[in-house]
C-alpha positions as CSV (number, residue, x, y, z in Angstrom):
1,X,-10.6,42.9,88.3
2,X,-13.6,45.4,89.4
3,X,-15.2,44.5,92.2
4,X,-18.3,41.8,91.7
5,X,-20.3,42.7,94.4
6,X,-20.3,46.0,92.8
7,X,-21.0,45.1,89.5
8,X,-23.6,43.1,90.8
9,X,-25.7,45.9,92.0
10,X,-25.3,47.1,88.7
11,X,-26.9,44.0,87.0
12,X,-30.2,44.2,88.7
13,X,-30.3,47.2,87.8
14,X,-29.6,47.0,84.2
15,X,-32.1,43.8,84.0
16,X,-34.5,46.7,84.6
17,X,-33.3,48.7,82.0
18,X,-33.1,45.9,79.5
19,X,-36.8,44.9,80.1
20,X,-38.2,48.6,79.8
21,X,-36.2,48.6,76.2
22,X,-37.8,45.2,75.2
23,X,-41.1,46.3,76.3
24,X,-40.3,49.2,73.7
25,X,-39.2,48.0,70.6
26,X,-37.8,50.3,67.7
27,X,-36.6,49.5,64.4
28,X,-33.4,50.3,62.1
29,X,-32.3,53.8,62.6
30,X,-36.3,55.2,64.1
31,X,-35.2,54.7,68.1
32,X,-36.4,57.7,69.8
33,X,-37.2,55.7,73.0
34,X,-34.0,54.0,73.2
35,X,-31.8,56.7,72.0
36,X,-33.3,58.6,75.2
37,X,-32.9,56.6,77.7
38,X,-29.8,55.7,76.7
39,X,-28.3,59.4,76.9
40,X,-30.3,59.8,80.0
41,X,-28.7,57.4,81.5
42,X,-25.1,58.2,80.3
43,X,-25.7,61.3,81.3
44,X,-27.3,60.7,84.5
45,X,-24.1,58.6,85.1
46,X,-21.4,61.4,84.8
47,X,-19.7,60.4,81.3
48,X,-17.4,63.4,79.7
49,X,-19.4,63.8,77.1
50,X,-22.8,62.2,75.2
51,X,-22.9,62.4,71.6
52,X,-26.4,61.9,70.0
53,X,-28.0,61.7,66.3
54,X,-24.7,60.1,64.8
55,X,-26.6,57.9,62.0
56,X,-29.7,59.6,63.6
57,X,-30.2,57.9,66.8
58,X,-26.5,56.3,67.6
59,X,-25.3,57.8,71.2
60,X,-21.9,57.8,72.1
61,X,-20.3,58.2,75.0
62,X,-16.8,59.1,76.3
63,X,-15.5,58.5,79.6
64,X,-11.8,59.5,80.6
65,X,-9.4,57.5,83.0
66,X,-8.2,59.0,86.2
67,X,-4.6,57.2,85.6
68,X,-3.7,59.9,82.6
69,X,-3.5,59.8,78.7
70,X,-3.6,56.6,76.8
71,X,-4.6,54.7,73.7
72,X,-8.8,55.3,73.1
73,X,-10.7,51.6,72.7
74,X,-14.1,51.4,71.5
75,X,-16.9,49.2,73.0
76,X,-19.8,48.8,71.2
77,X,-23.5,47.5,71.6
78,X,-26.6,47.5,69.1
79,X,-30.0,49.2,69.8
80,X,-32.8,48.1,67.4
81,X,-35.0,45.2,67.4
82,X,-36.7,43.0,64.7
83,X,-40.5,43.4,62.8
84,X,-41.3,40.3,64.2
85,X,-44.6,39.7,66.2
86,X,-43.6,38.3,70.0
87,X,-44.7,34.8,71.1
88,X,-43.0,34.5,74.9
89,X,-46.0,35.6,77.0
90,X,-43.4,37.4,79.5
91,X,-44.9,39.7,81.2
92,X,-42.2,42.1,80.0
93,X,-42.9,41.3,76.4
94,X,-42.8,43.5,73.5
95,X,-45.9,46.0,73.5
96,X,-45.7,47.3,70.4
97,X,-47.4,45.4,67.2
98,X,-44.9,43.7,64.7
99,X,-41.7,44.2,66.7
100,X,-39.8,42.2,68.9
101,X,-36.3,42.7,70.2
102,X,-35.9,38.8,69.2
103,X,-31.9,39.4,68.9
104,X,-30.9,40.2,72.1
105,X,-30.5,44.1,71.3
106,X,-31.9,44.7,74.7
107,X,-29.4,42.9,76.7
108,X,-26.6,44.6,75.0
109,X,-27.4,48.0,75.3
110,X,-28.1,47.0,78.9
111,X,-24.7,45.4,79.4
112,X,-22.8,48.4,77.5
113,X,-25.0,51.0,80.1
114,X,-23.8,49.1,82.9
115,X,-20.4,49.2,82.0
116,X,-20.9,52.7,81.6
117,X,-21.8,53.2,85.2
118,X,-19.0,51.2,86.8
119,X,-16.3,52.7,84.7
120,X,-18.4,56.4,84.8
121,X,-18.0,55.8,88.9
122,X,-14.3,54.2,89.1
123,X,-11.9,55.3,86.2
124,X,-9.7,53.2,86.8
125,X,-7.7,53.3,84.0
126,X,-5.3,55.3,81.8
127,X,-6.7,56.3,78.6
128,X,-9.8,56.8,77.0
129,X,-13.2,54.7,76.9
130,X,-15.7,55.3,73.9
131,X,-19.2,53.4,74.0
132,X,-21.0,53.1,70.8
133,X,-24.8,52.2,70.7
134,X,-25.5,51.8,67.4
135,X,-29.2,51.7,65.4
136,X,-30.0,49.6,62.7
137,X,-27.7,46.5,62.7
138,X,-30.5,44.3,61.3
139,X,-30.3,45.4,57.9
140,X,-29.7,49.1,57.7
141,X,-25.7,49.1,58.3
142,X,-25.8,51.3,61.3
143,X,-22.1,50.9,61.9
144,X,-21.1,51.9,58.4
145,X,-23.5,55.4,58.5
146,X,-21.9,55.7,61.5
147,X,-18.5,55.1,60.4
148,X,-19.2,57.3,57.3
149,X,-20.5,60.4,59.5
150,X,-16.8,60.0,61.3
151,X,-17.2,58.5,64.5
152,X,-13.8,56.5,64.4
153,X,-12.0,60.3,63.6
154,X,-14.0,62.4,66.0
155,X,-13.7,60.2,69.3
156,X,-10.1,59.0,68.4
157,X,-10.9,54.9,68.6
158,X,-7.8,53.1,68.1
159,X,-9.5,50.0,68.7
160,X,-13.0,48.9,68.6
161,X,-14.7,45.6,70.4
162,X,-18.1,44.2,70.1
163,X,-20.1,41.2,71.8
164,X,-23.6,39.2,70.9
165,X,-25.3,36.4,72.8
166,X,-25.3,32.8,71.8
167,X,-28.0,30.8,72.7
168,X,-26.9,27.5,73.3
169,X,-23.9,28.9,74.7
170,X,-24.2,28.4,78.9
171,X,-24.7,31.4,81.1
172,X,-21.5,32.8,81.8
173,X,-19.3,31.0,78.8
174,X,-17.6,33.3,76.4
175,X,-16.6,32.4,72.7
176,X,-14.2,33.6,69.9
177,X,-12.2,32.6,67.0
178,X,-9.0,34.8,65.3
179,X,-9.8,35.6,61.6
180,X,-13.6,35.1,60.1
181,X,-16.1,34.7,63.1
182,X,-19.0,35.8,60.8
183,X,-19.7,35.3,57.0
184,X,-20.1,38.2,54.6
185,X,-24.4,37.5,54.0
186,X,-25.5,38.7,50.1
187,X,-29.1,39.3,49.2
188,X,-31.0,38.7,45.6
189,X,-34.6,39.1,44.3
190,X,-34.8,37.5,40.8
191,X,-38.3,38.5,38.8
192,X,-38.6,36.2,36.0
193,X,-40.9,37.0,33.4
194,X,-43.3,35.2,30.8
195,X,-46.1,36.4,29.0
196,X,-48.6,35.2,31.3
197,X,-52.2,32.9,29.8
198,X,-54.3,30.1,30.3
199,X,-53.3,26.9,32.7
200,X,-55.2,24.5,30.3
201,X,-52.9,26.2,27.4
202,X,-49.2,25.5,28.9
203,X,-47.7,25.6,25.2
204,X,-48.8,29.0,24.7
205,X,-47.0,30.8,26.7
206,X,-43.5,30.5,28.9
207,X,-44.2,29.6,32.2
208,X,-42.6,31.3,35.0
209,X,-43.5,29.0,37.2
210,X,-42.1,25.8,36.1
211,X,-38.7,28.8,35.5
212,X,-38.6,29.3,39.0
213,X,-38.7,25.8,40.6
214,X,-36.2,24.7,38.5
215,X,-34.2,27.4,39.4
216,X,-34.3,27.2,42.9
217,X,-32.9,23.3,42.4
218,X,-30.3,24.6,40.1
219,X,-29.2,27.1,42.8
220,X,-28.6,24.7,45.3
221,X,-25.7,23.2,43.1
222,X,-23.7,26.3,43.7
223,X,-22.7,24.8,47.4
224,X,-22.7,21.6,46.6
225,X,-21.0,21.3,43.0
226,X,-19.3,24.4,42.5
227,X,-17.6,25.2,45.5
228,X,-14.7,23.7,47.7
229,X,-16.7,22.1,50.9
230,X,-14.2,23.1,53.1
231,X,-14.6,26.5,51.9
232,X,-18.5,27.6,53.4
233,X,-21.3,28.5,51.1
234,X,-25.2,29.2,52.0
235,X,-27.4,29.2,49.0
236,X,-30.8,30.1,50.6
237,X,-33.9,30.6,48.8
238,X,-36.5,31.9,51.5
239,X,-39.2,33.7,49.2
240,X,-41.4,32.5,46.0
241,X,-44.4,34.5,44.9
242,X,-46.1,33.2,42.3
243,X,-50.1,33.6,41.3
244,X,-52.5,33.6,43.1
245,X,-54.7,31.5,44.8
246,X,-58.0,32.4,43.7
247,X,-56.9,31.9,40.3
248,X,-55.8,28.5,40.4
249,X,-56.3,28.4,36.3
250,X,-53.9,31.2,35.5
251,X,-50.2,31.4,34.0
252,X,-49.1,34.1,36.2
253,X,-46.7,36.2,33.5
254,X,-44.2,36.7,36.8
255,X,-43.1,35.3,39.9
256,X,-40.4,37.0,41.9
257,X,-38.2,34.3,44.2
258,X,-35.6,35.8,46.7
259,X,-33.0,34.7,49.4
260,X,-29.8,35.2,51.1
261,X,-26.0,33.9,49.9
262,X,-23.3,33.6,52.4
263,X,-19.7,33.2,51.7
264,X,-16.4,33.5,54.2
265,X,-14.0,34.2,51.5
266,X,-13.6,37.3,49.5
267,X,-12.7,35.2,46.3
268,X,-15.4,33.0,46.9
269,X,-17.9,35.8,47.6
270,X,-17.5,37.1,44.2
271,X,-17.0,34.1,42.1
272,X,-20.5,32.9,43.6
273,X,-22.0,35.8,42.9
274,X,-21.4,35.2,39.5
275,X,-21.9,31.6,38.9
276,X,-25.4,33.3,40.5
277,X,-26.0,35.4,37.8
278,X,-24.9,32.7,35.1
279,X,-27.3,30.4,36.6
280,X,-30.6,32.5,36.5
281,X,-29.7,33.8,33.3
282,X,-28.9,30.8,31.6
283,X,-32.1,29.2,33.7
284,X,-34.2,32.1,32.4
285,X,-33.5,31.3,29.0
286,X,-33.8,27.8,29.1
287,X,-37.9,28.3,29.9
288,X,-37.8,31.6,27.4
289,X,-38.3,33.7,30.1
290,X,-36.7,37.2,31.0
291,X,-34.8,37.2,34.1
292,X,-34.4,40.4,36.2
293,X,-31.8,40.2,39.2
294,X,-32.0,42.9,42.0
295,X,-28.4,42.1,43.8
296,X,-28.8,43.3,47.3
297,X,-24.7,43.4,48.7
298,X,-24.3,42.8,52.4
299,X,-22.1,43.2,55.3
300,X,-18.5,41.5,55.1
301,X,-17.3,39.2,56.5
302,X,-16.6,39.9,60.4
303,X,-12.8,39.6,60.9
304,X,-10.6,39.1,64.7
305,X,-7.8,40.6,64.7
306,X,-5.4,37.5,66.2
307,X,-3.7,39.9,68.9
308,X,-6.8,41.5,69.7
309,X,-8.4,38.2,69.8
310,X,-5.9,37.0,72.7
311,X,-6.7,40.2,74.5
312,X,-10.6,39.5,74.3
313,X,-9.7,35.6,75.7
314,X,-7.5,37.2,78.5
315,X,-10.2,39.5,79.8
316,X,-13.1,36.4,79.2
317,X,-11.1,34.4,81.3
318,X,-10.2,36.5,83.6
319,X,-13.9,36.9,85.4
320,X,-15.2,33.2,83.7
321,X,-12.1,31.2,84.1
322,X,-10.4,29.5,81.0
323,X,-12.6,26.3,81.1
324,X,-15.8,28.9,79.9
325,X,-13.5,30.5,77.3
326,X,-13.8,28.8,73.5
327,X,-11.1,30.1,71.8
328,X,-12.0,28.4,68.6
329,X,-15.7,28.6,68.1
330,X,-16.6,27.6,64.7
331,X,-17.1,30.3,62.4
332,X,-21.0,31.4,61.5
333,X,-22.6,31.8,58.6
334,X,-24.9,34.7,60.2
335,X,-23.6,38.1,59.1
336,X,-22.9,41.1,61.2
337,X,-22.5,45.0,60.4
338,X,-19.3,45.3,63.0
339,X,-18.1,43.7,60.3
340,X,-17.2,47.8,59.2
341,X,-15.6,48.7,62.4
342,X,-13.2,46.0,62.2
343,X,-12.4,46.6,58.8
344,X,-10.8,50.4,60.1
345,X,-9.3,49.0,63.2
346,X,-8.0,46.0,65.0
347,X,-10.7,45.0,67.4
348,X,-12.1,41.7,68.0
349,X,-16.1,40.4,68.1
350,X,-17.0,37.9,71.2
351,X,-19.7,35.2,71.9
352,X,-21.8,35.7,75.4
353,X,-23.4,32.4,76.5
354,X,-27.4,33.1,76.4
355,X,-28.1,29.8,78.0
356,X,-30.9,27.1,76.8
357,X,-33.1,29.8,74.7
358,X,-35.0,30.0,71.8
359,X,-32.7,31.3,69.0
360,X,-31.9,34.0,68.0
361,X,-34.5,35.8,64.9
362,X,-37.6,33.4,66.9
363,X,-40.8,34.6,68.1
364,X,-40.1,33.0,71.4
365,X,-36.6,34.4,72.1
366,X,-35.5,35.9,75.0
367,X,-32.8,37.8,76.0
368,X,-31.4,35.9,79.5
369,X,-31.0,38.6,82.1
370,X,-28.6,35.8,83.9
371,X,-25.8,37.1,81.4
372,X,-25.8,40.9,82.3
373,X,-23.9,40.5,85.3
374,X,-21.2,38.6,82.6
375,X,-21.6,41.0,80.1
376,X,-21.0,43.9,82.0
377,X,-17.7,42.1,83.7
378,X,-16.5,41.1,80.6
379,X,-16.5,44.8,79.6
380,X,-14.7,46.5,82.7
381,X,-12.2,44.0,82.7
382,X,-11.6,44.1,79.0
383,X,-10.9,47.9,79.9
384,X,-8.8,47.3,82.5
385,X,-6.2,45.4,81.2
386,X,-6.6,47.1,77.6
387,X,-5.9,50.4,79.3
388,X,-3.5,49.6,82.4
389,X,-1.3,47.4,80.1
């Protein structure tokens, strides 16, 4: 195990690196600030070589043991934040307008640079280390553009590992299930249409409206009468526009409603999608109105490999002790895009304990620096026993 006095210089300053990146938020695949640093830092730290613009602002870096050749792992941490406005008051809050890193972004591109530096300095190992910082996991599918522009060919990863913080999880607890850890997560904007007319004149003309409530209702019977309940389903409808409110009188001759669908199974994933479909459109016609379904597909589901599951566990405990090591956590119905990487090699996605915290996508959220000096352990000894094994 490295050294924790050592790592522990690292920490503090990492915290100081993670706070300048949540000061300066970026979003998707626009990180110039972070992208920088980042690559001044791996630079600054001696790695064998810094990649940067894969997917436009992903850096990788490579760093080479001093025990000879081996097998090449991948670690991997995101960069971007959220276009949320920030509510904590910290005085290293977000200073930029409508962006927040309200995932915890931050703290894992801190905890990935501080691995960097320990492994950069020590090399203790035989093989090869690849880190990944990756833009645009909230939406834009960083790791597939990545993936797509060859990263997995062109730095030789035979296996790839990723990590995320869990509020409600304590401060130095690790978590982690084999198989499905994270649901595949669908998106959908129905329009229905009418004709649009006068509210004192209902019998005139379809009502979109009336349409769309009833169709959000109908939805909701998709989990709860159509699928097995041990097999997880989220219907959620999160956006209805309809009218106006200055015209409080008028049919509107539209409304658009939208949400998110999340599903485990690969079966179920596409036999929900269509009872979807059936349901709007037979919905639709029930109210004589025109339905319109923009299907947005999302990132699979986010799959441990068993083996390297039991190799995540063994490094976990290894710095937290087995008691802070859930080897079963439930699966989530969030989704995630490392989802990709796993789906080319065997690799395995773990849980970091963010403490008592808002969670995570909340304007008060905060990444807790009290899980760097974890994060950054987990990573070094994860590398160790991967690569000296």
């Amino acid at each position: 195990m490295a050294p924790h006095d050592a790592i522990g210089a690292i920490a503090e300053e990492a915290i100081s690196w993670r706070r300048q990146i949540h000061q300066h938020p970026e979003l998707l695949f626009d990180l110039p600030k972070t992208s920088a640093l980042v690559a001044e830092k791996l630079k600054e730290f001696g790695c064998d070589e810094v990649a940067t613009g894969i997917a436009k602002s992903g850096v990788v870096a490579v760093i080479k043991g001093r025990r000879g050749d081996g097998r090449t792992i991948g670690l991997r941490a995101d960069m971007d934040a959220l276009p949320m406005s920030e509510q904590t008051n910290l005085p290293h809050a977000s200073k930029v307008e409508n962006m927040m890193h309200a995932c915890g972004h931050d703290g894992h591109t801190a905890m990935l640079l501080g691995a960097a530096k320990h492994l950069s300095a020590t090399r203790d190992f035989a093989g090869t280390v690849v880190l990944v910082f990756q833009p645009a996991e909230e939406g834009g599918a960083g790791a597939r553009v990545m993936i797509e522009e060859g990263l997995l060919e062109r730095f030789g990863i035979d296996e790839v590992f990723g990590m995320h913080n869990e509020p409600g999880l304590d401060v130095g607890s690790f978590a982690i299930r084999p198989g499905a850890i994270m649901a595949a997560g669908d998106r959908f904007v129905v329009t229905l249409r009418g004709r649009g007319g006068h509210a004192a004149s209902p019998h005139l003309t379809p009502d979109p409206v009336v349409a769309g409530a009833h169709l959000v209702t109908a939805l909701q019977s998709i989990a709860s009468r159509y699928t097995d309940p041990f097999d997880p389903v989220v219907v959620s409808v999160t956006y209805f526009n309809a009218g106006r409110p200055n015209a409080l009188n008028v049919i509107p001759a539209a409304i658009e409603i939208g949400g998110t669908i999340r599903t485990v199974e690969a079966k179920t994933r596409k036999a929900v999608g269509a009872r979807f479909r059936d349901i709007v459109t037979t919905t639709a016609k029930l109210f004589e109105t025109e339905a319109e379904i923009d299907w947005r597909p999302g990132y699979p589901v986010t799959v441990n490999n068993p083996q390297m599951t039991v190799a995540a566990i063994s490094a976990a405990s290894s710095i937290a002790g087995e008691k802070k090591v859930d080897g079963n956590w439930p699966c989530t119905m969030g989704s995630e895009d490392f989802s990709y990487m796993l789906e080319k090699r065997q690799g395995a996605f773990i849980w970091i304990g963010n403490g008592d915290s808002a969670d995570l996508h909340h304007p008060a959220y905060d990444f807790n620096d009290g899980a760097i000096v974890h994060g950054i352990r987990y990573w070094t000894e994860l590398v160790s026993q991967r690569l000296n094994g």
